[in-house]
N, C-alpha and C positions, 0 to 999 in steps of 0.2 A: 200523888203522882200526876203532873199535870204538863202540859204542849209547853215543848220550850226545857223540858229538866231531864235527865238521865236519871237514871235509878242504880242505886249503890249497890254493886255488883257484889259485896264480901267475896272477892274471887282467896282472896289471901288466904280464907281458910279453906278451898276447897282442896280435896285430895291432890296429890302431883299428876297421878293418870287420868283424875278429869283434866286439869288443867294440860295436858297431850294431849288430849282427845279433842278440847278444844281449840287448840291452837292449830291439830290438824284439818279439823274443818275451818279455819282461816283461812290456811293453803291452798285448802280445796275452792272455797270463794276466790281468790287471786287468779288460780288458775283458769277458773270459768272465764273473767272478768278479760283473761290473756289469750285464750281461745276468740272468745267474740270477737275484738278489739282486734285481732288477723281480720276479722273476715268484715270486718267494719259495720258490727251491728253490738246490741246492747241489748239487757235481759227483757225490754220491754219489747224493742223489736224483733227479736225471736218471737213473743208470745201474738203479734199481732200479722205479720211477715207477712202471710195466706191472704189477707181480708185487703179488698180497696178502701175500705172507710172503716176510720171506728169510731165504732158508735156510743158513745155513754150510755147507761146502765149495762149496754149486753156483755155477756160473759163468755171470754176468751182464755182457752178456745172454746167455740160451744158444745155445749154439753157436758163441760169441766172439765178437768184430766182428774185421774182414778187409777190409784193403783189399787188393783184387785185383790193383790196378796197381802200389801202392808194395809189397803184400807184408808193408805192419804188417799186424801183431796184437795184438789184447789183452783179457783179461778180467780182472773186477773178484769178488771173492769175500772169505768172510772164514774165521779158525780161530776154536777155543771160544776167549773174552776169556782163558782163563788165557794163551794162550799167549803172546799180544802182547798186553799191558794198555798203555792210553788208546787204540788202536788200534779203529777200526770196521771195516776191512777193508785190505786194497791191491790194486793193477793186478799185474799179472803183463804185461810186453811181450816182442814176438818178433819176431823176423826169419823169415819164409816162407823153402823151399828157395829159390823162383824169388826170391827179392830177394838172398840170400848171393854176393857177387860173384864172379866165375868165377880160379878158380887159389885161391879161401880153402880150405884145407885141414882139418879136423875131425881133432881128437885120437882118435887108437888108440884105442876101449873096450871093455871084455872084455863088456862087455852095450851095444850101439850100440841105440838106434829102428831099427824094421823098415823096408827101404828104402821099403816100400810105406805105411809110416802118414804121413796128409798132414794130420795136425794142427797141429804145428809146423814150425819146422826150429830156430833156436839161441834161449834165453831171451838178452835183453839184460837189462832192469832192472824190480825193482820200484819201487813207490811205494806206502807206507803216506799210511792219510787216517784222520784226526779224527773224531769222532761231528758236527760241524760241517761235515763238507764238504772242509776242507783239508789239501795234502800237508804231512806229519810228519817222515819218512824216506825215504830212499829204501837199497834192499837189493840183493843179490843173493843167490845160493842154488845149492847142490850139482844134482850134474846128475840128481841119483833123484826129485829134487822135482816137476819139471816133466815130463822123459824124454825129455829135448831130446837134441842135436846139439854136443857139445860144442865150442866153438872156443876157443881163447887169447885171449888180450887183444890182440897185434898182429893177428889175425885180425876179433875182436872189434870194436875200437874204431871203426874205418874204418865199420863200419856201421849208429853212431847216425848217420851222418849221413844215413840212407838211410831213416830212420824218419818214416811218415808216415802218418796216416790222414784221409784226404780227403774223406770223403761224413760225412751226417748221421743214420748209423744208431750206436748208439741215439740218439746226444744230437750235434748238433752244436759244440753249445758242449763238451761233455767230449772230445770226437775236435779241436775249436780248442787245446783247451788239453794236451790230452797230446802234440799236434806240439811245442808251444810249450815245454812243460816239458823236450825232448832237446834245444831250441837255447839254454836260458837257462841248464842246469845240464849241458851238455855236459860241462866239466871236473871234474866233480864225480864225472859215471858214469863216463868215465876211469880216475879213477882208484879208484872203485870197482870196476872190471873187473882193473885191476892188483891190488889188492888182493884178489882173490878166487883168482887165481892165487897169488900169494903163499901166502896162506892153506890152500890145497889142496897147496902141496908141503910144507909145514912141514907137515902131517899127512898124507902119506906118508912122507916122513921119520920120523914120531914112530911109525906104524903100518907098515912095509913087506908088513906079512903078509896088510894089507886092502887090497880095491877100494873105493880111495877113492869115489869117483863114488858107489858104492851104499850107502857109511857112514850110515845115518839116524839116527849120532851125530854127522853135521856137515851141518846143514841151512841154517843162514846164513851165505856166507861171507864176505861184509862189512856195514856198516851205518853211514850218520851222518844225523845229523838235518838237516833242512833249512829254509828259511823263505824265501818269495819276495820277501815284499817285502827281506829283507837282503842277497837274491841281487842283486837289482834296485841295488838301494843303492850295493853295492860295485861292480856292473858301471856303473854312472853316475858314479861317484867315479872309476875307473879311465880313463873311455872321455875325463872332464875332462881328467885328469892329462897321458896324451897328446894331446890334441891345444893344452896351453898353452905 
């Protein structure tokens, strides 16, 4: 899975009421998208609106938004344009210790987070966005990146579904539509979680003499482009198919 390719969603065989459930979080992103666009602003401008300058690396808003109950997270920042060109910024999301479900077990790391740092607990997904406003890609990324809590992918994946941020700090509409983007492109981060496992053993494999995890020669480990309304598209195409 690599910059530039989509990842083969097999929506066809999912249940009818996931395929509602995701087509209802399409709506939900349209709607966000219909709100702003009244008020003549965009998901990135919501998250930045407060600040006179923004700054690269800092994270917006500061201090992250945190839902306390579900245990998302997530902040919005950007790198110098070399590094991701058409890119303005992306989300960085996470799963809190208190939201990782009890018996999930974290990979053995020769350098772990300090039991005591409660800034995160495991990175799930990013999401690049446009100088426009709109998601591009969405990513994932080595564990030195963030300095998270490593988990695998069967550990992983169980807890996009647990991703939620519920109150109206910063932006309501940006905290509507970043729940909505883990139930419409569920199968996508999937298997971009599989994919990033993959990715990390074939470079231990290729490297055995490094710790992987700390390599700041492998900082993305998966990546495909994305587009909502195609996602939309093909989950309405799908959600037709079976139920005719």
């Amino acid at each position: 899975m690599s910059d530039g390719k989509k990842a083969n969603t097999g929506l066809a065989a999912l249940p009818s009421a996931d395929l509602e459930h995701m087509a209802a979080a399409g709506q939900e992103i349209r709607g966000c998208y219909r709100v702003l666009k009244k008020a003549k602003s965009n998901l990135v401008r919501e998250i930045i609106r407060f600040h006179d300058t923004f700054y690269e690396w800092d994270h917006y808003p500061p201090g992250d938004a945190v839902d306390w109950e579900t245990h998302g997270q997530y902040y919005y920042h950007a790198h110098p344009k070399s590094d991701r060109p058409g890119e303005h910024g992306h989300f960085h999301t996470f799963m809190r210790y208190d939201g990782i479900p009890d018996g999930a077990e974290p990979y053995a790391l020769a350098h772990p987070q300090k039991e005591n740092d409660d800034r995160i607990g495991t990175h799930l997904i990013s999401i690049s966005m446009d100088k426009k406003g709109f998601p591009i890609k969405m990513f994932t990324v080595n564990r030195w990146v963030t300095d998270e809590t490593w988990y695998g992918a069967d550990e992983l994946i169980p807890m996009l579904d647990r991703y939620e941020i519920d109150h109206t700090h910063p932006s309501w509409a940006v905290n509507r539509w970043l729940t909505a983007m883990f139930r419409l492109f569920k199968p996508q981060m999937a298997e971009l979680i599989r994919a990033r496992d993959k990715k990390v053993g074939q470079w231990r494999k290729k490297y055995p003499e490094k710790d992987i995890f700390e390599d700041r020669k492998l900082e993305v480990t998966s990546e495909i482009t994305i587009s909502v309304d195609a996602q939309l598209r093909a989950v309405e195409n799908a959600l037709k198919r079976a139920q005719d």
